[in-house]
C-alpha positions as CSV (number, residue, x, y, z in Angstrom):
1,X,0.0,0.0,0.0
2,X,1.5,3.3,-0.8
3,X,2.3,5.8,1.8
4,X,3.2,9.3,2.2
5,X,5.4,11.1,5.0
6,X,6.3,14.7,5.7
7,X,9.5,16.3,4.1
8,X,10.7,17.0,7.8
9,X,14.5,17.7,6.1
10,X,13.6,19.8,3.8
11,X,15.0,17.3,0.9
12,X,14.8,18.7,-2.4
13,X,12.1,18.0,-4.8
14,X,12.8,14.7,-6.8
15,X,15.5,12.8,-4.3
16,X,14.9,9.2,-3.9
17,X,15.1,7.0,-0.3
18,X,14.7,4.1,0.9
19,X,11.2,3.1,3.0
20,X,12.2,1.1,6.1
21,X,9.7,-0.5,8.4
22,X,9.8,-2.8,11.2
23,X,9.8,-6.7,10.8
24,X,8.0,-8.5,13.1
25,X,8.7,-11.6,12.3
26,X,12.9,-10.9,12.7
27,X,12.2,-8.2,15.2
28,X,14.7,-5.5,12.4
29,X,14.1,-2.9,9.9
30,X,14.3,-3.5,6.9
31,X,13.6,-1.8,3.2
32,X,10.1,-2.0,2.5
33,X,10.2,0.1,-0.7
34,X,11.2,4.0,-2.3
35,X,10.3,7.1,-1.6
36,X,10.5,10.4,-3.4
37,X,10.1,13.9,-2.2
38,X,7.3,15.5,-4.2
39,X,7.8,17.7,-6.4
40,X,7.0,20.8,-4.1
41,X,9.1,19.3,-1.8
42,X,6.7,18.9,1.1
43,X,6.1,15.3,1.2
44,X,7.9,11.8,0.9
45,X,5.8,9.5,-1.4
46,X,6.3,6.4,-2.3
47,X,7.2,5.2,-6.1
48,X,7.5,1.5,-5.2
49,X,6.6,-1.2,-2.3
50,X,5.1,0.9,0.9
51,X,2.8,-0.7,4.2
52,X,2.6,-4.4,4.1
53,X,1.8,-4.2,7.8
54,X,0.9,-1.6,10.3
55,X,4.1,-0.8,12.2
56,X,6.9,1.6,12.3
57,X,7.9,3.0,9.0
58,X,10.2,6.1,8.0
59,X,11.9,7.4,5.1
60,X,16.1,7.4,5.2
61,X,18.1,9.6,2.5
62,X,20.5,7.0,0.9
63,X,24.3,8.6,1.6
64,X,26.0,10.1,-1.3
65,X,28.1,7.9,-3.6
66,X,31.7,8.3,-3.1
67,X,32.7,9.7,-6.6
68,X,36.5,7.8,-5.8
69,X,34.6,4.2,-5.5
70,X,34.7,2.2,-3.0
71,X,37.0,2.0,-0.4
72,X,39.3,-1.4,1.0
73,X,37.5,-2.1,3.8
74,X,40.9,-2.6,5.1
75,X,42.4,1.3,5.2
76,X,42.4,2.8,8.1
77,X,39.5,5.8,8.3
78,X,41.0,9.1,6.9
């Protein structure tokens, strides 16, 4: 079922984000489908997947890619 939440960071019009709700059944979070900010920027709406049971859900900006690639897991943090 599709679902919409507030823009409550002010996320520009047209980013994408994961949906994350709570599993019961594994007692985590996990992705549940994608959201985008509408295109006046006040809302989250989702473009795919949404509520397959009532429980916690909430939007999460997806981090920026790191234009260098990915990093050895083995280097030390800069």
């Amino acid at each position: 079922m599709p679902i919409t939440f507030p823009n409550i960071d002010n996320l520009p019009p047209g980013d994408e984000m994961d949906i994350w709700s709570l599993d019961p059944e594994i007692g985590q979070f996990v992705i549940v489908g994608t959201g985008k900010v509408s295109s006046d920027g006040n809302s989250v709406e989702t473009i795919n997947g949404g509520v397959r049971a009532a429980d916690w859900h909430f939007p999460s900006p997806q981090p920026p890619e790191d234009p260098s690639g990915p990093k050895d897991p083995k280097e030390p943090p800069n």
